[in-house]
C-alpha positions as CSV (number, residue, x, y, z in Angstrom):
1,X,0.0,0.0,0.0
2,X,1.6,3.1,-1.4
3,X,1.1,6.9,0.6
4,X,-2.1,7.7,-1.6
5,X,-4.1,4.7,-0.9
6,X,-3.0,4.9,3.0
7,X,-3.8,8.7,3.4
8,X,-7.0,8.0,1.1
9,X,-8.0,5.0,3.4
10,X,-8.3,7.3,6.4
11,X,-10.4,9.7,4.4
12,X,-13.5,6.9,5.2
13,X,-15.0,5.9,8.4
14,X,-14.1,2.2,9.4
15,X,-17.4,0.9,10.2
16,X,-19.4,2.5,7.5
17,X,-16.8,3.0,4.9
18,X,-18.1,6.2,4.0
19,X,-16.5,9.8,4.5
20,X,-18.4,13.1,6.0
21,X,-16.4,16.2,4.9
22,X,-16.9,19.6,5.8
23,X,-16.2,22.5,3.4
24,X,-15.2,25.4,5.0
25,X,-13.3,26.8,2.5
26,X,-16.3,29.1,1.2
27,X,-15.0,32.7,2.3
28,X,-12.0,33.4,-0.6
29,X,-15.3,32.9,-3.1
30,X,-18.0,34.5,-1.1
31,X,-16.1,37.2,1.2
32,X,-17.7,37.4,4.6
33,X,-21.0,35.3,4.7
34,X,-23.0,34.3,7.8
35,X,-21.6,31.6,9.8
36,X,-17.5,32.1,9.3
37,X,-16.9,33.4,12.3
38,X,-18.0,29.7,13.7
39,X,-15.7,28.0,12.2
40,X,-13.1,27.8,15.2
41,X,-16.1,26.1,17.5
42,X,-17.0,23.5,14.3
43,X,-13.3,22.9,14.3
44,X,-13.6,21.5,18.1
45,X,-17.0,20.0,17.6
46,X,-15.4,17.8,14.9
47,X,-14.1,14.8,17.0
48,X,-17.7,13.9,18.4
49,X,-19.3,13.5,15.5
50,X,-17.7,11.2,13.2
51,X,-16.5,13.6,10.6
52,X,-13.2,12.4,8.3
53,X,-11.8,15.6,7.0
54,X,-12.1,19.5,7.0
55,X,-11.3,21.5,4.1
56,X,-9.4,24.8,4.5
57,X,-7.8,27.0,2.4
58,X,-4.4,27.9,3.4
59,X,-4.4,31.2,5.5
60,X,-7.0,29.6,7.6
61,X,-5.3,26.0,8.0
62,X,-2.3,28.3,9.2
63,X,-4.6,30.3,11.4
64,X,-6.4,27.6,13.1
65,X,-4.1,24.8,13.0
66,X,-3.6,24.1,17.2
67,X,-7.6,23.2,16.8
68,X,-8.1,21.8,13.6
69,X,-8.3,17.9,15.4
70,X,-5.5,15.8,15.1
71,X,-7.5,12.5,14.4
72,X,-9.0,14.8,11.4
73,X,-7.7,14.8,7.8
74,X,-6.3,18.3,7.0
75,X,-7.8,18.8,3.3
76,X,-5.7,21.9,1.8
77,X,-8.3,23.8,-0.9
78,X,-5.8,24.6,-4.3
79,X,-7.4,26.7,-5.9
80,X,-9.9,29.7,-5.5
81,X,-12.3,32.1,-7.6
82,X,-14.5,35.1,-6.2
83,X,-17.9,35.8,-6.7
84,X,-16.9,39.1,-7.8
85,X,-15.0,37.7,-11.0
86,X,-15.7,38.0,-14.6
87,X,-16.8,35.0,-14.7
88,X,-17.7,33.8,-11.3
89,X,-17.4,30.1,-11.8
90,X,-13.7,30.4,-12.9
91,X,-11.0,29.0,-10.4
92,X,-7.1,29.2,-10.5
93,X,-4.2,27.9,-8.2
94,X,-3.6,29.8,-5.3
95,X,-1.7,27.3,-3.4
96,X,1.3,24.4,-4.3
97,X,1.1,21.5,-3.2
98,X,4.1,21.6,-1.4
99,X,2.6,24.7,0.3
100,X,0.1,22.4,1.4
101,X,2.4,20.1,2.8
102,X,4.1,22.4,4.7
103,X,0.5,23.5,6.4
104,X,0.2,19.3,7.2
105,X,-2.0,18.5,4.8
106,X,-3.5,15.2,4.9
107,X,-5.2,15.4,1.0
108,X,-5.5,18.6,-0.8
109,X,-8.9,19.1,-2.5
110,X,-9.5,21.7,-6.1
111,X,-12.5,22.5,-8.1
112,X,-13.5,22.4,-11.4
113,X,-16.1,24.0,-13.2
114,X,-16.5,22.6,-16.5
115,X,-19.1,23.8,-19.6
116,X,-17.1,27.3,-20.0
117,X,-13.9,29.0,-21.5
118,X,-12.3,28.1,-18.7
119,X,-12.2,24.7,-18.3
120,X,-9.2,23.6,-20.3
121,X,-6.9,25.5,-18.0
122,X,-9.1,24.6,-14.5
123,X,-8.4,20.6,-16.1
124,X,-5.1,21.3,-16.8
125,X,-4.6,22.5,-14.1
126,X,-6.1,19.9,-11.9
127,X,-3.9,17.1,-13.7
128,X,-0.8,18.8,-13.1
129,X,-2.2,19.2,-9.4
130,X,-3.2,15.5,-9.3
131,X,0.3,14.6,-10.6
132,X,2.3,16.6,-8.2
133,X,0.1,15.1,-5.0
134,X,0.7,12.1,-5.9
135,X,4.5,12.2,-6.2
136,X,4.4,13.0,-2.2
137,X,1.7,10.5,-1.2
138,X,-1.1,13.2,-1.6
139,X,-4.7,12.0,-2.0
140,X,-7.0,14.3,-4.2
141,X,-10.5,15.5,-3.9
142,X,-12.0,17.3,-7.0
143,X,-15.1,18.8,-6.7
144,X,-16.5,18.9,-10.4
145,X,-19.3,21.0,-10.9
146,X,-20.9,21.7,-14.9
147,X,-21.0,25.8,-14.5
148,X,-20.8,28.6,-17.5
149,X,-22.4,30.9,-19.8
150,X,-24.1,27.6,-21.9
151,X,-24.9,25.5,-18.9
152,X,-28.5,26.1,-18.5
153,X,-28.7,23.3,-15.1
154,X,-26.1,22.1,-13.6
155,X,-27.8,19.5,-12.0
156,X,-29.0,18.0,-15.3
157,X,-28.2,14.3,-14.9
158,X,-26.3,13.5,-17.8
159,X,-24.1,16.9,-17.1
160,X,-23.5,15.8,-13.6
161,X,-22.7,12.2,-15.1
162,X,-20.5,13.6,-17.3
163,X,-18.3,15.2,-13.5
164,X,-18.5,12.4,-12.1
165,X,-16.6,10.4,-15.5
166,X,-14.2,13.3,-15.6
167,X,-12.4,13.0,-11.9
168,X,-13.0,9.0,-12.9
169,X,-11.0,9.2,-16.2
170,X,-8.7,12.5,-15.5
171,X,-6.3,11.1,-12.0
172,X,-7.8,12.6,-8.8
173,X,-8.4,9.7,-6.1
174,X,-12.2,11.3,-5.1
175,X,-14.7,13.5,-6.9
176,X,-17.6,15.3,-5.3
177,X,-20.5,16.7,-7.4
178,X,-24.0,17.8,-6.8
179,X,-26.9,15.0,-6.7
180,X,-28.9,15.4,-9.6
181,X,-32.5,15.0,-8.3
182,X,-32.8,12.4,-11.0
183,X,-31.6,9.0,-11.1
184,X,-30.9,6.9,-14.3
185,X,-27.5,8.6,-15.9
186,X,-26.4,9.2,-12.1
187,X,-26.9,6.2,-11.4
188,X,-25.0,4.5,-13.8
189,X,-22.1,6.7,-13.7
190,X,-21.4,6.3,-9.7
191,X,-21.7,2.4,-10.5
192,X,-19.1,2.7,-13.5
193,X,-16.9,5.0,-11.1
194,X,-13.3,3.3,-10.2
195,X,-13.1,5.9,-7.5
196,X,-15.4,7.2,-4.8
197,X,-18.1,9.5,-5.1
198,X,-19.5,11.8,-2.8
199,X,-22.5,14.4,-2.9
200,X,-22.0,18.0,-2.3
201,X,-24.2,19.7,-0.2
202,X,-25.0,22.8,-2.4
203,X,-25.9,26.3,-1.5
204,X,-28.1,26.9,1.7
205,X,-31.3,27.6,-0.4
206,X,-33.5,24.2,0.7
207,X,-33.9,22.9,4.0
208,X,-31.5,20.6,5.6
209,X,-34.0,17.5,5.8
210,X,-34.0,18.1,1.9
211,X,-30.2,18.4,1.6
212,X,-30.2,15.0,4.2
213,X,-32.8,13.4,1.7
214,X,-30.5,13.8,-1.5
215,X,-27.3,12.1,0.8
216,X,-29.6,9.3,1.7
217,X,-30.4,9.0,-2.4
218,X,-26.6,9.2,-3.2
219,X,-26.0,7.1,-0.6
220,X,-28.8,4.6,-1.9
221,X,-27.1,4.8,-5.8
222,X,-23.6,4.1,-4.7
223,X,-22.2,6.6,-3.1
224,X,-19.3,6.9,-0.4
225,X,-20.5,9.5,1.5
226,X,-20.8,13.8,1.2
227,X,-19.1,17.2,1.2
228,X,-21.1,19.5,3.4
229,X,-20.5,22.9,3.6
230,X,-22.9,25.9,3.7
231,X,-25.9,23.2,5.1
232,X,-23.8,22.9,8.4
233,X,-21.7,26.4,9.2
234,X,-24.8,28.3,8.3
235,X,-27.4,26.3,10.3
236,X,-28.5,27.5,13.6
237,X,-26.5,25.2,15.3
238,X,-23.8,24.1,13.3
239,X,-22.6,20.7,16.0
240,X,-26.2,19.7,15.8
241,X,-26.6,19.7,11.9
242,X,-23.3,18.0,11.9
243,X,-24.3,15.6,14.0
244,X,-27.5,14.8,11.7
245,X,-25.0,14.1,8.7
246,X,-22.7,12.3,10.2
247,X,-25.8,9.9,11.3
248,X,-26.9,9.9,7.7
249,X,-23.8,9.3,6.0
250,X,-22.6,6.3,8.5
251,X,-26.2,4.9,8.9
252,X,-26.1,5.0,12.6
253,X,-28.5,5.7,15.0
């Protein structure tokens, strides 16, 4: 067993085999949104609720590194876009990976937004990424979203199929995309997937018993878990919400 598969093996829960991540990497992209300043307490709540990995990007992995939990995989966030950019779905490197290493990175994570002028450099990118991780025993999460100008839903089935085959046929060891509300092609392509897949969370615009419902489906079609983010740091009590997750995703009671 080589460094990847080792690091990538502690990314998943034992018992269940599946991984709860929490994205807290959201304030480069959206600049101070409600529930940011909790993210030192979700940091400690962590440990009691099952949870696999956190991902940061690198100022606040430096910051908050004496809580971030030892027994929690350090996920270090590559690259970065605002919402303020022209576009707002493109993303470039904002951090190497041996940056990340130096930070104690356990994984490092990048997105990928693909339908758009942009995504030949954000998938170049993401294989020189991949390539680079994986020389020093790196695992790597994309999160692989179908975002631009000619996407008209990015949670059409067959686009987010299509995200799924892309971190499946392009190197990284994970991929995380949206759950499509729809079945079939979704389906198919987490069942033809060499590597796991895990459902994002999405923005906070539904409530979290519908955000728990599409895990549960995920989990149902073949899934290895989810990568929360804006449904737990933005609910009313973030340890609670995490705790509902973390029941979902390891099917416990």
């Amino acid at each position: 067993m080589n460094g990847v598969s080792r690091r990538l093996a502690r990314l998943f829960d034992t018992e269940s085999l599946n991984s709860l991540i929490l994205a807290l990497d959201h304030g480069a992209n959206e600049g101070m949104i409600p529930g940011l300043g909790g993210i030192p307490d979700i940091l400690r709540a962590m440990p009691r609720h099952r949870v696999q990995g956190v991902i940061l990007n690198k100022g606040l992995a430096n910051h908050y590194s004496k809580i971030v939990p030892v027994e929690a995989n350090l996920i270090i966030q590559l690259n970065a876009g605002t919402r303020h950019g022209t576009p707002t779905y493109n993303k470039s490197l904002v951090c190497s990976i041996q940056e990340a290493l130096r930070l104690g990175a356990d994984a490092v994570s990048i997105h990928v937004n693909i339908g758009n002028e942009f995504e030949d450099r954000m998938l170049s990118e993401m294989g020189e990424a991949t390539d680079e991780a994986h020389k020093y025993g790196l695992p790597v999460l994309a999160t692989v979203f179908a975002r631009g100008a000619s996407v008209i839903n990015e949670h059409d089935p067959s686009l987010v199929a299509h995200c799924i085959r892309i971190g499946a046929e392009l190197g990284p060891d994970i991929v995380a995309v949206p759950y499509p509300h729809n079945g079939g092609t979704f389906n198919e392509a987490v069942k033809a997937s060499p590597i796991p897949v895990l459902v994002t969370g999405g923005p906070l615009g539904q409530d979290i018993e519908g955000t728990l419902a599409n895990v549960s489906k995920g989990l149902a079609a073949g899934c290895r878990g989810c990568c929360i983010g804006r449904n737990i740091f933005q609910t009313e009590v973030p340890a609670e919400s995490m705790a509902e997750f973390a029941k979902v995703t390891h099917k416990s009671n």
